[in-house]
C-alpha atoms as an extended CHARMM CRD file, in Angstrom:
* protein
*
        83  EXT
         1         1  UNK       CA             -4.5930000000        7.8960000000       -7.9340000000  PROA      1               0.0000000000
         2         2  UNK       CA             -5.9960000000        8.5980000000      -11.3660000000  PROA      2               0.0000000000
         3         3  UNK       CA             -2.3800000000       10.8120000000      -12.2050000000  PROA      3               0.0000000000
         4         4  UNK       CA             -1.0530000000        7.7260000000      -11.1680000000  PROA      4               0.0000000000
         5         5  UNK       CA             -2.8460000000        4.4860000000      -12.4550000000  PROA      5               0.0000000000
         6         6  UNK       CA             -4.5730000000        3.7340000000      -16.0540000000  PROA      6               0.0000000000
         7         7  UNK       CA             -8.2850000000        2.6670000000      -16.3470000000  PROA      7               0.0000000000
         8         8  UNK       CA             -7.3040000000       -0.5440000000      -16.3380000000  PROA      8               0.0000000000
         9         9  UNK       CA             -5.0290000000       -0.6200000000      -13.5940000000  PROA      9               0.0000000000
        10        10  UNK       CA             -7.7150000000        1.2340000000      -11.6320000000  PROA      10              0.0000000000
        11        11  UNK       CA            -10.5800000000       -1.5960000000      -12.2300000000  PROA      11              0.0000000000
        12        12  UNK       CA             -7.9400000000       -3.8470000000      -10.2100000000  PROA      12              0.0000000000
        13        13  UNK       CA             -7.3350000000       -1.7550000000       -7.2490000000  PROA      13              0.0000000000
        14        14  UNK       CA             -8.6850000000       -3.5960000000       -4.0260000000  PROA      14              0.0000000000
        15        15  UNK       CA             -8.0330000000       -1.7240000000       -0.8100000000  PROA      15              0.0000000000
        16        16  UNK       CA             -8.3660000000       -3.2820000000        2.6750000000  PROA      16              0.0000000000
        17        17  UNK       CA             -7.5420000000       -2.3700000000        6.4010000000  PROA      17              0.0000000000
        18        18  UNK       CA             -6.5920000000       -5.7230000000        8.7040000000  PROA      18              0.0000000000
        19        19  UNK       CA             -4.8010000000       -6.0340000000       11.8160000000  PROA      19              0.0000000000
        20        20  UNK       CA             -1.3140000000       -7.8790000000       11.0020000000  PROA      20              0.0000000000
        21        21  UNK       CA             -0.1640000000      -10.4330000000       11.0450000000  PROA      21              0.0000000000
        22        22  UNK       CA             -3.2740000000      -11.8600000000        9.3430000000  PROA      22              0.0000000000
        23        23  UNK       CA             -1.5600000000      -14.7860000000        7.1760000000  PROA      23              0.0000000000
        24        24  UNK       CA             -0.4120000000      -12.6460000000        4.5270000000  PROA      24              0.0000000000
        25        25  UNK       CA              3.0570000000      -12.8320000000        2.9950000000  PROA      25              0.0000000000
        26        26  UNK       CA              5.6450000000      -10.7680000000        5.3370000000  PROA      26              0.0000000000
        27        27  UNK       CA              7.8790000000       -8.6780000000        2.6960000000  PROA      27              0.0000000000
        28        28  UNK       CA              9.0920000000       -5.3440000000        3.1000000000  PROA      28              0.0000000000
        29        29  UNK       CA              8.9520000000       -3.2020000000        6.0850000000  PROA      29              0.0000000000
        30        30  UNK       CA              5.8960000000       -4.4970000000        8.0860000000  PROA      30              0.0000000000
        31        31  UNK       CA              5.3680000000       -3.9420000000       11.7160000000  PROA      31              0.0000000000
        32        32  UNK       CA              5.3620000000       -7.6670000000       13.2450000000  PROA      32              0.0000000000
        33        33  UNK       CA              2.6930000000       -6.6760000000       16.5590000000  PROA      33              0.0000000000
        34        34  UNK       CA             -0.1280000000       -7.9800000000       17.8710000000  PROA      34              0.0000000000
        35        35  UNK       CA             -2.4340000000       -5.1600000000       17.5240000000  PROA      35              0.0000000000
        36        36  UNK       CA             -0.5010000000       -3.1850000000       14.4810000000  PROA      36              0.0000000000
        37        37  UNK       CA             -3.2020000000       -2.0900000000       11.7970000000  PROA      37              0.0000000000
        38        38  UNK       CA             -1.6160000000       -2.3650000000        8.2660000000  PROA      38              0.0000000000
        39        39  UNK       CA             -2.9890000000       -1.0990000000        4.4990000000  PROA      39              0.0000000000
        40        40  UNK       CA             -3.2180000000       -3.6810000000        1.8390000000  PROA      40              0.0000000000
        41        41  UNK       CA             -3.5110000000       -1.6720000000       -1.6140000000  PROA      41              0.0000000000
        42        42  UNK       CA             -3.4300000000       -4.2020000000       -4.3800000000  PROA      42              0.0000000000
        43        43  UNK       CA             -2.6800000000       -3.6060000000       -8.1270000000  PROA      43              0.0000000000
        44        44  UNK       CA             -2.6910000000       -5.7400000000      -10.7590000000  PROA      44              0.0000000000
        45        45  UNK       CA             -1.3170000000       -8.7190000000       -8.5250000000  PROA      45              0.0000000000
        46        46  UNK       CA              1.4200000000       -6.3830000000       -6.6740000000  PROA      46              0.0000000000
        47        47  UNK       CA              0.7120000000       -5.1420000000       -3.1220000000  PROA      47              0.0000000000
        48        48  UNK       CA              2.0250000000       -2.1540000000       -1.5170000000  PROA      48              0.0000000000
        49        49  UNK       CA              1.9650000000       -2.7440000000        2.5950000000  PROA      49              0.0000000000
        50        50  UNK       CA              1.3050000000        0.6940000000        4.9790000000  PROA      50              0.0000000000
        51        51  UNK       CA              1.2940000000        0.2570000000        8.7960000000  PROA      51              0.0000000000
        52        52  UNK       CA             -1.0050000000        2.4630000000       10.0320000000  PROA      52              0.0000000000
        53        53  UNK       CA              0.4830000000        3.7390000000       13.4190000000  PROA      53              0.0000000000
        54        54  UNK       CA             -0.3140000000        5.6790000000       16.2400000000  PROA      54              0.0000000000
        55        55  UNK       CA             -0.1740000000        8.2770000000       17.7820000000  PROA      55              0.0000000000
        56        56  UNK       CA              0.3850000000        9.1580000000       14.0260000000  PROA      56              0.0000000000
        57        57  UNK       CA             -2.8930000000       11.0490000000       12.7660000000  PROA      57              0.0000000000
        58        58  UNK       CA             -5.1620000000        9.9540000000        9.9760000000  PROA      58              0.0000000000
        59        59  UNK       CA             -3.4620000000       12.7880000000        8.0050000000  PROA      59              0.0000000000
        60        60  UNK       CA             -0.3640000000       12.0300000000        8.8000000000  PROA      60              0.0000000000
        61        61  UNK       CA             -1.3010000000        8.4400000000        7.4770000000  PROA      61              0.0000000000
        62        62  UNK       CA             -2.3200000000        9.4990000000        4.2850000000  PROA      62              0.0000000000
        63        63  UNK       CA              0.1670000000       11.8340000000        3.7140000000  PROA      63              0.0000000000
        64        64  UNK       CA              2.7540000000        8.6940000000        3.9680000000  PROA      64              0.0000000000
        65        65  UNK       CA              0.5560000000        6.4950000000        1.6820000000  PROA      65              0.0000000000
        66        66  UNK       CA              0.6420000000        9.1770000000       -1.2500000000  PROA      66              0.0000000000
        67        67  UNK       CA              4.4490000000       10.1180000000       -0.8790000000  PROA      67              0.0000000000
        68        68  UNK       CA              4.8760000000        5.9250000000       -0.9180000000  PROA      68              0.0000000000
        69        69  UNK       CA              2.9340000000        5.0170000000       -3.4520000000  PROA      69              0.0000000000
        70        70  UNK       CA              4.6670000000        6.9150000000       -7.2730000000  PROA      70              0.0000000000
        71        71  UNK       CA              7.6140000000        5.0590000000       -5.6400000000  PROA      71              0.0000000000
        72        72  UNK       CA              5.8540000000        2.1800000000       -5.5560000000  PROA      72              0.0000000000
        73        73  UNK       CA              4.3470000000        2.0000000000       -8.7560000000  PROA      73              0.0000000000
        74        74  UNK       CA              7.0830000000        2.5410000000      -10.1780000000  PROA      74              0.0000000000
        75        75  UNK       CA              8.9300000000       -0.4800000000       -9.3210000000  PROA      75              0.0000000000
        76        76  UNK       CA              6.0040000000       -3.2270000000       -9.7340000000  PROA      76              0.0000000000
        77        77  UNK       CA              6.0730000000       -5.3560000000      -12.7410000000  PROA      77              0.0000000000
        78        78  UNK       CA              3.1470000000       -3.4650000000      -13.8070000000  PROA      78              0.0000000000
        79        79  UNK       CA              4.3210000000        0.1700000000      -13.6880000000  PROA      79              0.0000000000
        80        80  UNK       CA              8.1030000000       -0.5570000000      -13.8510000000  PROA      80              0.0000000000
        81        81  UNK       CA              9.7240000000        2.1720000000      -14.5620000000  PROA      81              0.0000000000
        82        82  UNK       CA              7.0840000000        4.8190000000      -14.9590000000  PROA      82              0.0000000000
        83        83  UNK       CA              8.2230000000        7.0090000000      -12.4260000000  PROA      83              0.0000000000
């Protein structure tokens, strides 16, 4: 994340795991369930959303965050336009 983020956008990063729905806004693609696990990785006021699936592995997981999030980035009001 540090190829990908400033200092500053770094000292705003808050990362959570919470079973969704939870009361958070609904936007993009988010699994609707009642037992779906989902990523919250806040930025600077944006939020990128990852469900977190099975039987998809823990690598598999990660490897979908990091290909997501340049993408990402790149279209928050923050980092418009960087990638």
């Amino acid at each position: 994340m540090r190829d990908l983020l400033t200092s500053e956008e770094l000292g705003t990063v808050n990362v959570s795991i919470r079973e969704f729905p939870d009361g958070s806004p609904q936007t993009g693609d988010i699994p609707i369930g009642k037992y779906d696990w989902t990523l919250f990785f806040e930025v600077h006021g944006g939020t990128l959303f990852e469900p977190l699936v099975e039987p998809i592995t823990d690598e598999e997981n990660t490897s979908g965050f990091y290909k997501d999030l340049p993408d990402w980035i790149s279209e928050t009001n923050f980092g418009w336009g960087q990638l």
